[in-house]
N, CA, C and O of each residue as an XYZ file, in Angstrom:
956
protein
N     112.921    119.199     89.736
C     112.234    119.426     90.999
C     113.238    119.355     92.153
O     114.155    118.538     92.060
N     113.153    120.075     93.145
C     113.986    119.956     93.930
C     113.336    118.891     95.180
O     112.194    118.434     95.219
N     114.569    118.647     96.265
C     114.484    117.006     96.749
C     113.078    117.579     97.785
O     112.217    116.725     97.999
N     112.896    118.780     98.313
C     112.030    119.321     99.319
C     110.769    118.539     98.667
O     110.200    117.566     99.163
N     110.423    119.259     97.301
C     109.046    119.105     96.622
C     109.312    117.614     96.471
O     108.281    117.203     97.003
N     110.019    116.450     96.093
C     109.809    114.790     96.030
C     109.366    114.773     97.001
O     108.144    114.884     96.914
N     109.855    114.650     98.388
C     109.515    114.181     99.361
C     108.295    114.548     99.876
O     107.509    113.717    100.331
N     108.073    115.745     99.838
C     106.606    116.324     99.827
C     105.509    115.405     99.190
O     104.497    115.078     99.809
N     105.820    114.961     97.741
C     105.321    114.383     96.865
C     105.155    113.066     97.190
O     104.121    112.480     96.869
N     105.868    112.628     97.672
C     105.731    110.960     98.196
C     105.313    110.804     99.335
O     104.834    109.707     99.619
N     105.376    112.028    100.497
C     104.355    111.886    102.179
C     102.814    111.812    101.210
O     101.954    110.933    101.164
N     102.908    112.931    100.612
C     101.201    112.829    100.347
C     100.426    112.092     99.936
O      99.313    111.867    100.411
N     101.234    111.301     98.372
C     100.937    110.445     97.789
C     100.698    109.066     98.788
O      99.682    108.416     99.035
N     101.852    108.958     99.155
C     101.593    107.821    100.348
C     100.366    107.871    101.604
O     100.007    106.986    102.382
N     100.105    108.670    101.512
C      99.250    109.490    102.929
C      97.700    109.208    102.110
O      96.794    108.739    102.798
N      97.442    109.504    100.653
C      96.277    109.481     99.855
C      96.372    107.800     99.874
O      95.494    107.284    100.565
N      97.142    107.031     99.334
C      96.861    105.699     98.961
C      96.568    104.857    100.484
O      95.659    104.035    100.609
N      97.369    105.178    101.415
C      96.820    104.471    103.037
C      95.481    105.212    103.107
O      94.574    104.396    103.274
N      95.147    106.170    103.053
C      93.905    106.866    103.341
C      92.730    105.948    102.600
O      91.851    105.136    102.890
N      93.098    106.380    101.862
C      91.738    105.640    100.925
C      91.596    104.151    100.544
O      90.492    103.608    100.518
N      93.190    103.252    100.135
C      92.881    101.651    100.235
C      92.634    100.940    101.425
O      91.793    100.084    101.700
N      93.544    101.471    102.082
C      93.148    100.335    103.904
C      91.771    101.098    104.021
O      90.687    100.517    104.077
N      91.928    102.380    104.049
C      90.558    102.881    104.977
C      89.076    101.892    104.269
O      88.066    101.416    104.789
N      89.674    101.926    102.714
C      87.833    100.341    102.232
C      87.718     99.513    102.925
O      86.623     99.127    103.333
N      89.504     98.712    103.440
C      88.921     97.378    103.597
C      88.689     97.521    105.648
O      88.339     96.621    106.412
N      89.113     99.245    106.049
C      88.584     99.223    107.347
C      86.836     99.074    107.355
O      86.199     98.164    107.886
N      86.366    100.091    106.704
C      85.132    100.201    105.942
C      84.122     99.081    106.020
O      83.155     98.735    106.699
N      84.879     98.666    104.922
C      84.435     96.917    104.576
C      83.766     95.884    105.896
O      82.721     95.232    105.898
N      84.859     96.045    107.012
C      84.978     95.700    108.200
C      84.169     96.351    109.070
O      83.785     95.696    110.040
N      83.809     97.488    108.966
C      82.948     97.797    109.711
C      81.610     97.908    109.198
O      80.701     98.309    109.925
N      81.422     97.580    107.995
C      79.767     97.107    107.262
C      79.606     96.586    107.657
O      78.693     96.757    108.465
N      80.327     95.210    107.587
C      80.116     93.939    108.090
C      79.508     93.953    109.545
O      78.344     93.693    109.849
N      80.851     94.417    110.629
C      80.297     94.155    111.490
C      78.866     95.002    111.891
O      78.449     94.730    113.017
N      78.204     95.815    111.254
C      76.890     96.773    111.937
C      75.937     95.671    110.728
O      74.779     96.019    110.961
N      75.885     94.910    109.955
C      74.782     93.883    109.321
C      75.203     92.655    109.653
O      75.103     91.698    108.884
N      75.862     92.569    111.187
C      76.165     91.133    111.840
C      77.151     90.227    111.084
O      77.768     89.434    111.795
N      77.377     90.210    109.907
C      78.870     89.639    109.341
C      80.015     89.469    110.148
O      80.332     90.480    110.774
N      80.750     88.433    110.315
C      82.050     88.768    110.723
C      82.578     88.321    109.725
O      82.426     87.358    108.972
N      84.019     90.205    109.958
C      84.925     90.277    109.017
C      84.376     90.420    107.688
O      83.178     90.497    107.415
N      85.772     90.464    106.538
C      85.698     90.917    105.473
C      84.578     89.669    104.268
O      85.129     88.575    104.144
N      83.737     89.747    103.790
C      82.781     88.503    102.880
C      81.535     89.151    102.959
O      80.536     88.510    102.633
N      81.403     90.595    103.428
C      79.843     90.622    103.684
C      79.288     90.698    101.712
O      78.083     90.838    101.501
N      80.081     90.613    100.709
C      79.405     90.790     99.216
C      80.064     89.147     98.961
O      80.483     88.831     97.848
N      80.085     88.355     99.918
C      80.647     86.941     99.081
C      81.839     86.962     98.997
O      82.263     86.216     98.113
N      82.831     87.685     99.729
C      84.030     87.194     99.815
C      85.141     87.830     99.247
O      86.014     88.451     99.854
N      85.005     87.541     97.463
C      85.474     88.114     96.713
C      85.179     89.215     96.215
O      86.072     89.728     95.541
N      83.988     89.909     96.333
C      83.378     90.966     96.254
C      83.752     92.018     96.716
O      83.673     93.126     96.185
N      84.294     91.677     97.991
C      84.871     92.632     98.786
C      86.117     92.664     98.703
O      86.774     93.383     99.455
N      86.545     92.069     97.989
C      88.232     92.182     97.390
C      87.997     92.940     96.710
O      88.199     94.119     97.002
N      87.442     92.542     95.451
C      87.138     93.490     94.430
C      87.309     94.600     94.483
O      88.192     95.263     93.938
N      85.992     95.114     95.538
C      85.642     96.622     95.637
C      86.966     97.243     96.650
O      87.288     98.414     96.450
N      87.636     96.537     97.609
C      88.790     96.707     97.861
C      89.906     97.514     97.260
O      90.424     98.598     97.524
N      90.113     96.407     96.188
C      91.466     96.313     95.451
C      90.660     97.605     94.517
O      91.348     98.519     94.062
N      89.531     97.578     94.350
C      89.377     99.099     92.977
C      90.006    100.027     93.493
O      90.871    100.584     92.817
N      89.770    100.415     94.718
C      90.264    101.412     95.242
C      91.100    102.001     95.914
O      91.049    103.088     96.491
N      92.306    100.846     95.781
C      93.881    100.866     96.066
C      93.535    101.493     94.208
O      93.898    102.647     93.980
N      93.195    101.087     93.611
C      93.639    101.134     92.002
C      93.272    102.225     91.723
O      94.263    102.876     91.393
N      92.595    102.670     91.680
C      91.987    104.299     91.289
C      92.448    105.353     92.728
O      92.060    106.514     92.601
N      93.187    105.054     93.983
C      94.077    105.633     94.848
C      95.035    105.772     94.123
O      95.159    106.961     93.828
N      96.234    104.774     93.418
C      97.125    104.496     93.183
C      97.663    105.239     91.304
O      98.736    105.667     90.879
N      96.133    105.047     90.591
C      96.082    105.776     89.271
C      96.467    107.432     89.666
O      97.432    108.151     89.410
N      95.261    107.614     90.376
C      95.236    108.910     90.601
C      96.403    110.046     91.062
O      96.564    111.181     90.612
N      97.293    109.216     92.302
C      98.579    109.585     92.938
C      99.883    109.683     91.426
O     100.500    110.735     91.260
N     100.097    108.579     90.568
C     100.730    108.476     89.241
C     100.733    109.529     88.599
O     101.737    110.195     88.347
N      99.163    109.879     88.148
C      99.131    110.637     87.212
C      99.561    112.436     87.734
O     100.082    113.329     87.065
N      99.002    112.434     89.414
C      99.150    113.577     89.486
C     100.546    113.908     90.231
O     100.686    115.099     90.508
N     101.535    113.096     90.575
C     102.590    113.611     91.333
C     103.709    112.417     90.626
O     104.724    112.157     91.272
N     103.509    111.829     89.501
C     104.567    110.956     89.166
C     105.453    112.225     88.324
O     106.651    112.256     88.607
N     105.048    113.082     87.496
C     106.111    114.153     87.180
C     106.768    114.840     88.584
O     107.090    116.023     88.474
N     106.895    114.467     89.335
C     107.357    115.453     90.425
C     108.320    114.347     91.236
O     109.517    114.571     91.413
N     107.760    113.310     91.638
C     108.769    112.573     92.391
C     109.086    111.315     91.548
O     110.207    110.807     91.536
N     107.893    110.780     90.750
C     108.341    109.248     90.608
C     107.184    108.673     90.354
O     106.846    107.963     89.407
N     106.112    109.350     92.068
C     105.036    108.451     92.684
C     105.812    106.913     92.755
O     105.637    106.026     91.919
N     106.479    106.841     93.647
C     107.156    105.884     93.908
C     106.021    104.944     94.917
O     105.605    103.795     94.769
N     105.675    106.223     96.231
C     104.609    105.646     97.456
C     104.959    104.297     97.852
O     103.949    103.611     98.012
N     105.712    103.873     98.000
C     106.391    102.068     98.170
C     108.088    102.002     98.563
O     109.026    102.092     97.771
N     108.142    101.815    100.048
C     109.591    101.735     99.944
C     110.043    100.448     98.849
O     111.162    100.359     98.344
N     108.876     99.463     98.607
C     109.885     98.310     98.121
C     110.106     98.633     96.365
O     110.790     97.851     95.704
N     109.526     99.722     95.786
C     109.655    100.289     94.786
C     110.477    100.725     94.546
O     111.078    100.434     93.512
N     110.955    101.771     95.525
C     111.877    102.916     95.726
C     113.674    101.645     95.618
O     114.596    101.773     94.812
N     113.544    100.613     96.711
C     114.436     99.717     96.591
C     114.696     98.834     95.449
O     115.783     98.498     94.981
N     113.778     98.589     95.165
C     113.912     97.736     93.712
C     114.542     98.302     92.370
O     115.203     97.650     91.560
N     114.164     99.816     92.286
C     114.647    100.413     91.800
C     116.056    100.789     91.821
O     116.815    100.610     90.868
N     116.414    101.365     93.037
C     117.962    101.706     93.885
C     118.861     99.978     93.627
O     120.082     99.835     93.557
N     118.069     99.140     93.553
C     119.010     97.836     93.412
C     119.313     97.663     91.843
O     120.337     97.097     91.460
N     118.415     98.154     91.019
C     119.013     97.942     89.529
C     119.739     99.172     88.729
O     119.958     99.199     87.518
N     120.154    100.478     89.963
C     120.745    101.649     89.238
C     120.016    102.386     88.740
O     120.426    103.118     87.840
N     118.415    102.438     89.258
C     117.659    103.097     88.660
C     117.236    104.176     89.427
O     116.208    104.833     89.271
N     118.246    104.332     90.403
C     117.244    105.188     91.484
C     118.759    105.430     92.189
O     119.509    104.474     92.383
N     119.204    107.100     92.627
C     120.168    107.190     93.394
C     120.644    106.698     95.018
O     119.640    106.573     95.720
N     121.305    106.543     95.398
C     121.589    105.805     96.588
C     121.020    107.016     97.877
O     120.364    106.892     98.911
N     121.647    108.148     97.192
C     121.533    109.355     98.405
C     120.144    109.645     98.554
O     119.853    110.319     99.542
N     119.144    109.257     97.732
C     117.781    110.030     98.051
C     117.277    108.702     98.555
O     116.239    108.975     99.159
N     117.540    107.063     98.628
C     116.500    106.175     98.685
C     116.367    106.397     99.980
O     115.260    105.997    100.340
N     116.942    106.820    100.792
C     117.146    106.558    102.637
C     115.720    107.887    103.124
O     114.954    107.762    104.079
N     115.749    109.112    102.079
C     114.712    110.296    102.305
C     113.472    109.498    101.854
O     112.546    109.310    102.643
N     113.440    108.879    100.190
C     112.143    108.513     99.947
C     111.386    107.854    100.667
O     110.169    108.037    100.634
N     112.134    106.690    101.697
C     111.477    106.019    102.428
C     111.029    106.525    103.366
O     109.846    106.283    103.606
N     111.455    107.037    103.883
C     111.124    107.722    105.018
C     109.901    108.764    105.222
O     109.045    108.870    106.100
N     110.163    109.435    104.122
C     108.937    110.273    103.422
C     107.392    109.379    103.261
O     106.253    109.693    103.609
N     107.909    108.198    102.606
C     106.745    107.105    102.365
C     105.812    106.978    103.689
O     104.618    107.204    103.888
N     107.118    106.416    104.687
C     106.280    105.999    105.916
C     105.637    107.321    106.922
O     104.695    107.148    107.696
N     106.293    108.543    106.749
C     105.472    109.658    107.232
C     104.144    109.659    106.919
O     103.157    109.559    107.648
N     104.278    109.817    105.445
C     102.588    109.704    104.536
C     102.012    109.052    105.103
O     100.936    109.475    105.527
N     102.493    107.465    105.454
C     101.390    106.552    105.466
C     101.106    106.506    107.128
O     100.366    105.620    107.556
N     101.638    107.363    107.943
C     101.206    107.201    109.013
C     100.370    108.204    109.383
O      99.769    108.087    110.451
N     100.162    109.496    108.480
C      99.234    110.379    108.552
C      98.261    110.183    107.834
O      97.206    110.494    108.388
N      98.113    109.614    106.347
C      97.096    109.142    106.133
C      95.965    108.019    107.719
O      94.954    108.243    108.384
N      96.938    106.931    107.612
C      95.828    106.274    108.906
C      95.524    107.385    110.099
O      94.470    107.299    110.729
N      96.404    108.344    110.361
C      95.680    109.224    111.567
C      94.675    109.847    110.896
O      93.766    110.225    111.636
N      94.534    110.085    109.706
C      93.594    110.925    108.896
C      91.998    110.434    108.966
O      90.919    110.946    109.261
N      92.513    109.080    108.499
C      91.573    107.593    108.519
C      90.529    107.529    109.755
O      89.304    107.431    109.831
N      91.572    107.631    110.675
C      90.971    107.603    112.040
C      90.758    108.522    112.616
O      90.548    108.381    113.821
N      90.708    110.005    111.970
C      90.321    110.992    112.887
C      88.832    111.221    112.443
O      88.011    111.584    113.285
N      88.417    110.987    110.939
C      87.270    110.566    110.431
C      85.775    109.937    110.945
O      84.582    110.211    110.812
N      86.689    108.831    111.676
C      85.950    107.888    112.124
C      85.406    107.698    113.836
O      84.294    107.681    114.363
N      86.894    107.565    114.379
C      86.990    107.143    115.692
C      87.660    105.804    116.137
O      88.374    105.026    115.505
N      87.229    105.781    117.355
C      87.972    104.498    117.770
C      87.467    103.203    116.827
O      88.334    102.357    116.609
N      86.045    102.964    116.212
C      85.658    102.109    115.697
C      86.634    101.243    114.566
O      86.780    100.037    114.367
N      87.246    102.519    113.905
C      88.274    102.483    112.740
C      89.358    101.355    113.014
O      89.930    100.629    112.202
N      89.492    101.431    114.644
C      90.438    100.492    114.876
C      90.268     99.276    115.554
O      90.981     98.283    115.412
N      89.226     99.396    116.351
C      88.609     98.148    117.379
C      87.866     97.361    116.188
O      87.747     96.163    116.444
N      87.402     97.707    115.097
C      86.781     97.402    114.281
C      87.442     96.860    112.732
O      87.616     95.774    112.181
N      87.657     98.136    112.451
C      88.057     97.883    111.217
C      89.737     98.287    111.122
O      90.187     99.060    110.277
N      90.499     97.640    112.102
C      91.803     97.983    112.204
C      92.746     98.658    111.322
O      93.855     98.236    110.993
N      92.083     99.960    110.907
C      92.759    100.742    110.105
C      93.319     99.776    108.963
O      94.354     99.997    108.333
N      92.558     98.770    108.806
C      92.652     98.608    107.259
C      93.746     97.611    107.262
O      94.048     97.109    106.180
N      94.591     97.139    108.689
C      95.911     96.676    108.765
C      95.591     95.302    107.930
O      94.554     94.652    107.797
N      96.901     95.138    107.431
C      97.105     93.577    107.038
C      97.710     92.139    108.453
O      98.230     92.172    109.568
N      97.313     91.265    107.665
C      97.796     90.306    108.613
C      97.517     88.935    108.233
O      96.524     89.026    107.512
N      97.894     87.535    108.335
C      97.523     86.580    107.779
C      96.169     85.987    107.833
O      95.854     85.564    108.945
N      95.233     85.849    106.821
C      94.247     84.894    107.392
C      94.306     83.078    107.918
O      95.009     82.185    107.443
N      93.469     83.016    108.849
C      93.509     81.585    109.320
C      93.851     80.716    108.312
O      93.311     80.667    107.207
N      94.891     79.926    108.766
C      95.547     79.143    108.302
C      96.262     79.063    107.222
O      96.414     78.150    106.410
N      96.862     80.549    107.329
C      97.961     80.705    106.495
C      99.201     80.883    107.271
O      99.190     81.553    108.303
N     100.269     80.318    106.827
C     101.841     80.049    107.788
C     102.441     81.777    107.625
O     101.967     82.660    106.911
N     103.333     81.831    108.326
C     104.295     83.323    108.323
C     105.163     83.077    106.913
O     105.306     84.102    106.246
N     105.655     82.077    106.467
C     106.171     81.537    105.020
C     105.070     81.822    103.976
O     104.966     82.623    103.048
N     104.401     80.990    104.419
C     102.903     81.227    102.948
C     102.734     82.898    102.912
O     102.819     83.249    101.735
N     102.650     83.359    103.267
C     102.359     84.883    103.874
C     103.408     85.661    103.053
O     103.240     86.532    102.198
N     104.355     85.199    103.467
C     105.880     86.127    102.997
C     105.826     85.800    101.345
O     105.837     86.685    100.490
N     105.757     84.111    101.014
C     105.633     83.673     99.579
C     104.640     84.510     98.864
O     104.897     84.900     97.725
N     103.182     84.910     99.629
C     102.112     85.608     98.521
C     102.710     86.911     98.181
O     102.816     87.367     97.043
N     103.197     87.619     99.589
C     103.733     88.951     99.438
C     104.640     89.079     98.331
O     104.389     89.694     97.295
N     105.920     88.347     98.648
C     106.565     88.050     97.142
C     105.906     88.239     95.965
O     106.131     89.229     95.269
N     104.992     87.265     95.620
C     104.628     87.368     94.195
C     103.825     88.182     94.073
O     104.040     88.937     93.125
N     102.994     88.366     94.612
C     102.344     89.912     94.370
C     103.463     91.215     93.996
O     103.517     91.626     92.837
N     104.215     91.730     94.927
C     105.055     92.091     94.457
C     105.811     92.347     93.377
O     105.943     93.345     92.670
N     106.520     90.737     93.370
C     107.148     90.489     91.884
C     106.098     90.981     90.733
O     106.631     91.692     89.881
N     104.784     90.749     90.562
C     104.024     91.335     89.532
C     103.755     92.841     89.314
O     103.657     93.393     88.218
N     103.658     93.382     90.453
C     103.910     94.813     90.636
C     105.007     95.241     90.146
O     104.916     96.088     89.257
N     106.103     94.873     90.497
C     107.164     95.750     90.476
C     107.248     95.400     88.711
O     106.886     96.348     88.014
N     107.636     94.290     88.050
C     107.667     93.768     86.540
C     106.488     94.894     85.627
O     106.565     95.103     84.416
N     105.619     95.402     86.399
C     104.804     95.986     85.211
C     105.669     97.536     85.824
O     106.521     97.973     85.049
N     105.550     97.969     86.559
C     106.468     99.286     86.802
C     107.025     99.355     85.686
O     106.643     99.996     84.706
N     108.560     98.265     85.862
C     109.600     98.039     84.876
C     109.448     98.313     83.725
O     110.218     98.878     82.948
N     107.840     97.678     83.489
C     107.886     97.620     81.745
C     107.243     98.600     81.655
O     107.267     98.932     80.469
N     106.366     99.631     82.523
C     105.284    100.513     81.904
C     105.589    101.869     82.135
O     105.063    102.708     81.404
N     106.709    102.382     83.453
C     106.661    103.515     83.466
C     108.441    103.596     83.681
O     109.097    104.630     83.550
N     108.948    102.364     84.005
C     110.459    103.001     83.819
C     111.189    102.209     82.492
O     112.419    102.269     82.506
N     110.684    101.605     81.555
C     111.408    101.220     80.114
C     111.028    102.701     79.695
O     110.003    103.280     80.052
N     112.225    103.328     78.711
C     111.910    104.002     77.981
C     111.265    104.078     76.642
O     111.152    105.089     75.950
N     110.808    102.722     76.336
C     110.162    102.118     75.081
C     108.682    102.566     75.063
O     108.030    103.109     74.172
N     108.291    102.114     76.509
C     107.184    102.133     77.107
C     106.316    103.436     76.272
O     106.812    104.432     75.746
N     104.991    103.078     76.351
C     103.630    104.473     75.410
C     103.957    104.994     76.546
O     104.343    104.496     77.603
N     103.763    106.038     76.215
C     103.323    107.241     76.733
C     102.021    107.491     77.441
O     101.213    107.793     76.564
N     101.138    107.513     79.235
C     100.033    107.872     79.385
C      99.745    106.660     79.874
O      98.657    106.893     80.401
N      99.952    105.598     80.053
C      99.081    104.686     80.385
C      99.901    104.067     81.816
O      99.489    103.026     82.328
N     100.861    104.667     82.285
C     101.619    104.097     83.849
C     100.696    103.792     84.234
O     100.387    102.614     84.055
N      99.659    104.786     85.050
C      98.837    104.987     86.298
C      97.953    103.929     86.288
O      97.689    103.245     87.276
N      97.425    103.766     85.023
C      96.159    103.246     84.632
C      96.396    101.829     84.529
O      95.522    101.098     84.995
N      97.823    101.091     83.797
C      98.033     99.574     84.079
C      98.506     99.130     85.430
O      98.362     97.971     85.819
N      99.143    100.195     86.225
C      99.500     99.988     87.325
C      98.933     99.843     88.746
O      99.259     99.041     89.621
N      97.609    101.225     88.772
C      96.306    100.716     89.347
C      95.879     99.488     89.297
O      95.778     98.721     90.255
N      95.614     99.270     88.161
C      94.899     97.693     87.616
C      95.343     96.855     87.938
O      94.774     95.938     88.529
N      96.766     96.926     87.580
C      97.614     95.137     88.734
C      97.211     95.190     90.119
O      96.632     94.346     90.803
N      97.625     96.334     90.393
C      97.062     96.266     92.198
C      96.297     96.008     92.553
O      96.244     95.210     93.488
N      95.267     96.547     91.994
C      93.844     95.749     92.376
C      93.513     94.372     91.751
O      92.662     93.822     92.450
N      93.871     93.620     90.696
C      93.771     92.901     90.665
C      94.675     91.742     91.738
O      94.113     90.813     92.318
N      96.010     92.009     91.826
C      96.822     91.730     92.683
C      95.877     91.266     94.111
O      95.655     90.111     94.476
N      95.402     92.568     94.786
C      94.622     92.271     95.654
C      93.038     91.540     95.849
O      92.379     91.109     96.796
N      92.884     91.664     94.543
C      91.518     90.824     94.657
C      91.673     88.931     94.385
O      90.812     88.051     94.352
N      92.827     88.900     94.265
C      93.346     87.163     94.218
C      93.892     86.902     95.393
O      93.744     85.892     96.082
N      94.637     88.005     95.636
C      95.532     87.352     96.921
C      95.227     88.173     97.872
O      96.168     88.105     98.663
N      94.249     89.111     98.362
C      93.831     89.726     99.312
C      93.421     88.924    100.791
O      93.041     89.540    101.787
N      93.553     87.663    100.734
C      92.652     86.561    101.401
C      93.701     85.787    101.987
O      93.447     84.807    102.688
N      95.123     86.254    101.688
C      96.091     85.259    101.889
C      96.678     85.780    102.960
O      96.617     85.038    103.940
N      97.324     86.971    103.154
C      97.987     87.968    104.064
C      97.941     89.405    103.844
O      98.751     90.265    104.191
N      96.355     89.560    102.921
C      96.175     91.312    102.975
C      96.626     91.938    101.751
O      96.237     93.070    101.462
N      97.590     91.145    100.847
C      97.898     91.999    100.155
C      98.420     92.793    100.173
O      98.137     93.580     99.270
N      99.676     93.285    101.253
C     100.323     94.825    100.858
C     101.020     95.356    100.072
O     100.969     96.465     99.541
N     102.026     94.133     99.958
C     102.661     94.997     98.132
C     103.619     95.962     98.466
O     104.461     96.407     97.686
N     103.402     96.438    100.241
C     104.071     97.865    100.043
C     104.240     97.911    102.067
O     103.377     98.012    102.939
N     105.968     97.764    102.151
C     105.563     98.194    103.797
C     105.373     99.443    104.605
O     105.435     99.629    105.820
N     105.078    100.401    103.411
C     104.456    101.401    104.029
C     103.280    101.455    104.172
O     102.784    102.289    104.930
N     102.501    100.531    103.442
C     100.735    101.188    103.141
C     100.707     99.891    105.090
O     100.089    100.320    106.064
N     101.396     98.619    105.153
C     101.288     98.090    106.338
C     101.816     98.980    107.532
O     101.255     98.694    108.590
N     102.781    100.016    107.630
C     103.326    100.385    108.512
C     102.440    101.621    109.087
O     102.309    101.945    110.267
N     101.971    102.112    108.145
C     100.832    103.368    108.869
C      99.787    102.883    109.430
O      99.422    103.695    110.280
N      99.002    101.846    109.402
C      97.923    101.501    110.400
C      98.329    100.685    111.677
O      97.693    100.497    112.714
N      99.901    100.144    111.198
C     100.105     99.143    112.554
C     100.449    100.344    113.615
O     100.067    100.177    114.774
N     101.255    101.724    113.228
C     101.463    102.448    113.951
C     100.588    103.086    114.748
O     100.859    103.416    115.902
N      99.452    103.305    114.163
C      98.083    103.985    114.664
C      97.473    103.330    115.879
O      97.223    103.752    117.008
N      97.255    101.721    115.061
C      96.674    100.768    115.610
C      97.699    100.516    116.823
O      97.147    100.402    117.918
N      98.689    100.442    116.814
C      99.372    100.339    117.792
C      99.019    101.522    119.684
O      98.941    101.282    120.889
N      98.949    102.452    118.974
C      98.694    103.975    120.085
C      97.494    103.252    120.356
O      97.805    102.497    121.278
N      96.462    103.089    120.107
C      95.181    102.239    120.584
C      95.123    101.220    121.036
O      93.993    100.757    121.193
N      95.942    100.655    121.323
C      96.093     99.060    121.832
C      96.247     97.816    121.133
O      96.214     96.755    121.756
N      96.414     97.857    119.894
C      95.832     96.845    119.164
C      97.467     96.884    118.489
O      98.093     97.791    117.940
N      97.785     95.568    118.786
C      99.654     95.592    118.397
C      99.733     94.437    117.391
O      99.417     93.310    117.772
N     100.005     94.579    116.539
C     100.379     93.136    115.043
C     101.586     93.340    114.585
O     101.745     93.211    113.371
N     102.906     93.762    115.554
C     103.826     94.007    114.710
C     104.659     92.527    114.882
O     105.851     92.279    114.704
N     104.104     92.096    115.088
C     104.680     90.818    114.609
C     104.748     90.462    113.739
O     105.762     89.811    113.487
N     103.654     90.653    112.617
C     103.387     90.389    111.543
C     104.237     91.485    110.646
O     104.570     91.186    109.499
N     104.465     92.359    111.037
C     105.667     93.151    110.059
C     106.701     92.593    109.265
O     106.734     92.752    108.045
N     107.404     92.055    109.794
C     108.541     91.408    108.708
C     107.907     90.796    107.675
O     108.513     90.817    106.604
N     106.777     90.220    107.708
C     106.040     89.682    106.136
C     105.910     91.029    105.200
O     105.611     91.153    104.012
N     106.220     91.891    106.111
C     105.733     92.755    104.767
C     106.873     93.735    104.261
O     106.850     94.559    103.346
N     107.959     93.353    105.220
C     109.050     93.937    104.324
C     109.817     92.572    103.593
O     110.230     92.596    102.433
N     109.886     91.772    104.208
C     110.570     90.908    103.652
C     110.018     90.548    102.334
O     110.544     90.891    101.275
N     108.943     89.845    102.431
C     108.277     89.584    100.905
C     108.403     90.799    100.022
O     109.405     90.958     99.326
N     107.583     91.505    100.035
C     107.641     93.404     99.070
C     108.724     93.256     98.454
O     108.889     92.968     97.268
N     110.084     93.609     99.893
C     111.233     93.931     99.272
C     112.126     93.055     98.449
O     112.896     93.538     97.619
N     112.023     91.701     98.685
C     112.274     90.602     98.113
C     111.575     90.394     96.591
O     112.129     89.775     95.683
N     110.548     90.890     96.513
C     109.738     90.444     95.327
C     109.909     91.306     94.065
O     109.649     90.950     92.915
N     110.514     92.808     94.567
C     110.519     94.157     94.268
C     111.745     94.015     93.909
O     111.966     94.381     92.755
N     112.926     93.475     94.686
C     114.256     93.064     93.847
C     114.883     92.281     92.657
O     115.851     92.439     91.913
N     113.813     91.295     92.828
C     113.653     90.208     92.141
C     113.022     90.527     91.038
O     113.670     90.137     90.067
N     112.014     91.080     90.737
C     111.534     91.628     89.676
C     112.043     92.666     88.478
O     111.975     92.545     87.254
N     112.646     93.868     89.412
C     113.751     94.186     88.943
C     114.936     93.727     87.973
O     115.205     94.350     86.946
N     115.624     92.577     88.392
C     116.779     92.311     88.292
C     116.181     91.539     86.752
O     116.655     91.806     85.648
N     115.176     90.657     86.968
C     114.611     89.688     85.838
C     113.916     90.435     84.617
O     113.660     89.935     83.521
N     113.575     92.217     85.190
C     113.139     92.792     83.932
C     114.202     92.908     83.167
O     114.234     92.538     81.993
N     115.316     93.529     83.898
C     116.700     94.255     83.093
C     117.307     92.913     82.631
O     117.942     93.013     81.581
N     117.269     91.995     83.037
C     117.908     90.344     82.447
C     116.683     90.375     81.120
O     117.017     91.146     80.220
N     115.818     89.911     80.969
C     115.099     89.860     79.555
C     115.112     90.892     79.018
O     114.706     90.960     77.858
N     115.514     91.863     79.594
C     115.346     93.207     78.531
C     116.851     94.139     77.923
O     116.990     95.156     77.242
N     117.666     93.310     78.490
C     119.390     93.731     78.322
C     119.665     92.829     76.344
O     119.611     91.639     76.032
N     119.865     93.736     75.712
C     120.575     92.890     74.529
C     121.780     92.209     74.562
O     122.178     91.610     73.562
């Protein structure tokens, strides 16, 4: 494939998975608030993780199966890096993939929000992540990490070992994510990925509504967790 069609492949992909996972838990947020709920618990809490995280997972299956022959379906700068840190990924394209990523994911949330309206964001802030009460900027960065680290370790073993079956990437990889997010969705959002955070803060940002403070949790942890994972697959898996 040539580098035009990857990058193509990873705006969109990235653009489908912000579209459709943040846009639930904007969603979510705005159920709530029109049946008087505040915030995300209007099914009990976890419920709404759940139904959340399904649909990062069946976003995330779906993007795999249909554009992972073409680019990777990488959709994650901290993927794309984790990869590029264990030699698995060339140096000259990681600087395009990313970049590509965060295009996607900032047209997906305009997508999100052209849908909707202002509500999308006064409301259901494009889906953005951010810590819940009484969680520290450390605790935050620590969940991101391990979420991460579990993400990136099944990658490793499911779609870049060459041992690995055949057919089943999309489908175990969905599944961590959403499970991923339905445990730790409650902690700091769950992103896993600082692109799927960087397209709604950008949006949300043009509207008034500014959390980039909270950004570095989501590269730092991701990319940290995404390295780390990496390095510990190819360590247990080196003879």
């Amino acid at each position: 494939m040539s580098m035009i069609k990857k990058l193509i492949a990873e705006c969109l992909g990235t653009g489908i998975l912000v579209f459709f996972g943040p846009g639930a838990a904007a969603m979510t947020l705005m159920i709530a608030n029109n049946t008087g709920t505040a915030g995300i618990g209007l099914l009990g809490g976890l419920g709404d993780w759940f139904a959340i995280g399904f649909s990062f997972a069946i976003a995330i299956a779906a993007v795999i199966y249909t554009m992972g022959r073409i680019s990777g379906a990488h959709i994650n700068p901290a993927v794309t890096i984790g990869l590029w840190a264990v030699k698995k990924f060339p140096t000259k394209d990681t600087v395009l993939y990313i970049i590509a990523q965060l295009i996607g994911a900032a047209i997906g949330s305009l997508l999100f929000f052209a849908c909707i309206g202002i509500d999308s964001v006064t409301i259901g802030g494009l889906g953005a992540t951010a810590p819940f009460a009484g969680i520290s900027y450390f605790q935050a960065i620590l969940a991101e990490f391990i979420g991460t680290f579990l993400l990136m370790f099944v990658i490793m073993g499911v779609a870049v070992d060459k041992r690995a079956p055949d057919g089943f990437a999309g489908l175990v990889i969905g599944l961590t994510v959403g499970a991923i997010i339905t445990t730790t969705g409650n902690i700091a959002g769950a992103s896993l990925n600082p692109a799927r955070t960087f397209g709604p803060y950008l949006i949300d940002s043009i509207y008034g509504l500014n959390l980039w403070y909270y950004f570095p949790i989501y590269i730092i942890g991701p990319v940290l967790g995404a390295i780390v994972a990496a390095f510990t697959y190819e360590y247990l898996n080196r003879e």
